[in-house]
C-alpha positions as CSV (number, residue, x, y, z in Angstrom):
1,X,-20.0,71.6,-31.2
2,X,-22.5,72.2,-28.3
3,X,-21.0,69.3,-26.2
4,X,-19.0,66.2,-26.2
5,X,-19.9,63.0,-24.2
6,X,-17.7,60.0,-24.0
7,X,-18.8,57.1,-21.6
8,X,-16.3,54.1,-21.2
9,X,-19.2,51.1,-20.3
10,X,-18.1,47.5,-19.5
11,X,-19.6,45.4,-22.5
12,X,-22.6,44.0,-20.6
13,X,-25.7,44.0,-22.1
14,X,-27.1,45.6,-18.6
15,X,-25.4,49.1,-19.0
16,X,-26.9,49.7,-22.1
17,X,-29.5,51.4,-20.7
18,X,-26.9,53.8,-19.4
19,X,-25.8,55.1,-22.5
20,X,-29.2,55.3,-24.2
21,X,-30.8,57.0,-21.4
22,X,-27.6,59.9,-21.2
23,X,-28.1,60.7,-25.1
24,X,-32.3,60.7,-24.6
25,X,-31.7,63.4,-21.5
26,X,-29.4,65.3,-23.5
27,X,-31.8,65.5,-26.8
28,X,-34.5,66.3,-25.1
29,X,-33.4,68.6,-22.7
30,X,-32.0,70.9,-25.9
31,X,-35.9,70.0,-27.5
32,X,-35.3,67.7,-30.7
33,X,-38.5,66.5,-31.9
34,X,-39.1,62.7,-30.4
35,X,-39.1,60.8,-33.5
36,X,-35.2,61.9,-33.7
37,X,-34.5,61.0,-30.1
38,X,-36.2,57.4,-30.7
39,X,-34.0,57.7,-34.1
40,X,-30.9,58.0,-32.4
41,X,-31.7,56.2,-29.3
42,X,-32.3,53.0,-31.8
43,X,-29.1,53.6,-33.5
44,X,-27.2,53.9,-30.2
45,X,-28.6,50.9,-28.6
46,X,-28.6,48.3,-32.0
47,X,-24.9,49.8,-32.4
48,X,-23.5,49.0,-28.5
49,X,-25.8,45.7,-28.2
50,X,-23.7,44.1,-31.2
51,X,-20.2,45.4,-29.6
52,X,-21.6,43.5,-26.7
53,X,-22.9,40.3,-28.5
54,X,-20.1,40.5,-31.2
55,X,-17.0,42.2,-30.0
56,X,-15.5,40.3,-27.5
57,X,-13.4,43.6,-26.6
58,X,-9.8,43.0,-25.1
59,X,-10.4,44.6,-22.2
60,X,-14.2,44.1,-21.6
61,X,-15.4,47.2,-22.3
62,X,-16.2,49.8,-25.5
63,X,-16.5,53.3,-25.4
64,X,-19.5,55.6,-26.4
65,X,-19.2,59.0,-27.9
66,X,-21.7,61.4,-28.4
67,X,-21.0,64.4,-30.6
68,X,-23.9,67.4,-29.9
69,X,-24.0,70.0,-32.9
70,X,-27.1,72.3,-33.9
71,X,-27.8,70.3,-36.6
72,X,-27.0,67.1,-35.9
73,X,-26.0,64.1,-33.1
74,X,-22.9,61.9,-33.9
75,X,-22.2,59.2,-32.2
76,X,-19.5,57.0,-32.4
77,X,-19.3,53.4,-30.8
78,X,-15.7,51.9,-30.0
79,X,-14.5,48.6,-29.2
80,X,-11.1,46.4,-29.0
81,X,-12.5,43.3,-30.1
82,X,-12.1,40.8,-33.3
83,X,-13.7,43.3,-35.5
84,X,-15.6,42.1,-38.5
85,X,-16.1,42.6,-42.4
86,X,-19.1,43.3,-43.9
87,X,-18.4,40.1,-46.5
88,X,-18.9,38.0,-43.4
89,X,-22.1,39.1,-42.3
90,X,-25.3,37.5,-43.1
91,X,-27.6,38.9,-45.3
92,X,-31.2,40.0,-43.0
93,X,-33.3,37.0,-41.8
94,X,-31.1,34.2,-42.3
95,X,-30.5,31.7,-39.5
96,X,-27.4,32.8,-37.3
97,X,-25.8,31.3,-34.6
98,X,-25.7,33.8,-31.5
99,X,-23.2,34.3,-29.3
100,X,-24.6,32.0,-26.4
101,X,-24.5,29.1,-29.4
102,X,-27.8,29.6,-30.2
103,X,-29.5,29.5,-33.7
104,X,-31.4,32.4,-34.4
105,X,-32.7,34.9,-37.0
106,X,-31.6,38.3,-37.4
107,X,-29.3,40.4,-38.9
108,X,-32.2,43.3,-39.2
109,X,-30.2,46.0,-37.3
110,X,-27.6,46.9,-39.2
111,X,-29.9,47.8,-42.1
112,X,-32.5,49.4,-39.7
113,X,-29.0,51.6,-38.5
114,X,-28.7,52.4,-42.0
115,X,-31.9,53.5,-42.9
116,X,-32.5,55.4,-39.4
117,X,-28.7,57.3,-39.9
118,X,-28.2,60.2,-42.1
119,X,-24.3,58.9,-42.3
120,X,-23.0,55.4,-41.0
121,X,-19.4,54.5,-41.6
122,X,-17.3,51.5,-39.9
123,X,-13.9,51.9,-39.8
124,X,-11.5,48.9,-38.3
125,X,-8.9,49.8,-35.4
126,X,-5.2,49.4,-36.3
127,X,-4.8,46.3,-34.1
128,X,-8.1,45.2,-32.6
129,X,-11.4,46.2,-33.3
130,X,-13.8,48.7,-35.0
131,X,-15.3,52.0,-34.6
132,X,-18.6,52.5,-35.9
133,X,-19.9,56.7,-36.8
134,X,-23.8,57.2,-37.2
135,X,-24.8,61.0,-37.7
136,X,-28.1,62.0,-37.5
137,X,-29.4,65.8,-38.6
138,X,-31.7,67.0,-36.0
139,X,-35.0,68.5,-35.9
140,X,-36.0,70.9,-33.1
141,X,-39.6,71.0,-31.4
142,X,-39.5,74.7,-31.8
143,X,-37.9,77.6,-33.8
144,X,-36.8,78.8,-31.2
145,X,-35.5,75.8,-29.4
146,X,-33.4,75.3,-32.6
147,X,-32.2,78.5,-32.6
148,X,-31.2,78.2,-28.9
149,X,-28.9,75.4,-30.0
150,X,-27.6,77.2,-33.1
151,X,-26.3,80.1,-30.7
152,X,-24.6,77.3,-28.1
153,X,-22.6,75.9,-31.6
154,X,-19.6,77.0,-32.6
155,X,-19.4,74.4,-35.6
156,X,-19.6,74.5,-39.1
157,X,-23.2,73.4,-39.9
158,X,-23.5,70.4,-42.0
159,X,-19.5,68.9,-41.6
160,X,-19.9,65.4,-40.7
């Protein structure tokens, strides 16, 4: 692992940006190829928004990790809330009733998560709540940029 982050954000939809903008800085700065960054930066983002529309954490607030390897981001979203089961979410574009009481449709996130993740497990918390892994391999702008991260890493390439 190059570097560990972990950011403990109240669950308000206006620090957000917070977390999304720390893990752009970081995957840039190290050179991954943009369409990664906007990969991960989706993920991240779709993944914390629902903890903040969904969760209704115990103690307002969910934690981000981010996991910085050579080959690969992992981030891992945490909250304390009611958790959830996938047989009780909606299948994509069916009418939903959001968390201000509104109707809406959606339900597209999840699956874009899926498709934009190289690895997405959920996992539910022992007595409140779920923690949520998306893994993303990485592609550098450069050989050598990628082989600049490769020297920082003391992992074992490909474990997620």
């Amino acid at each position: 692992m190059i570097l560990m982050l972990t950011l403990d954000l109240p669950g308000e939809f206006s620090h957000l940006r917070v977390a999304r903008k720390v893990c752009r800085t970081v995957m840039e700065d190290f050179g991954v190829v943009v369409k990664d960054i906007d990969d991960v930066e989706f993920v991240l983002g779709e993944l914390s928004s629902n903890v903040v529309r969904h969760a209704r954490s115990s103690n307002g607030r969910f934690r981000v990790e981010m996991e910085y390897y050579a080959d690969r981001i992992a981030i891992n979203v945490i909250d304390t809330g009611i958790g959830f089961s996938f047989k009780d979410v909606l299948p994509p574009g069916e009418l939903r009733r959001d968390s201000d009481g509104n109707q809406r449709i959606g339900g597209f996130g999840l699956e874009l998560c899926r498709k934009l993740s190289d690895h997405i497990e959920f996992h539910p918390l022992d007595h409140n709540g779920t923690s949520v892994r998306a893994v993303k391999q990485l592609t550098y702008v450069s050989n050598d940029r990628g082989n600049e991260a490769i020297a920082l890493d003391r992992s074992t390439p490909g474990r997620i």
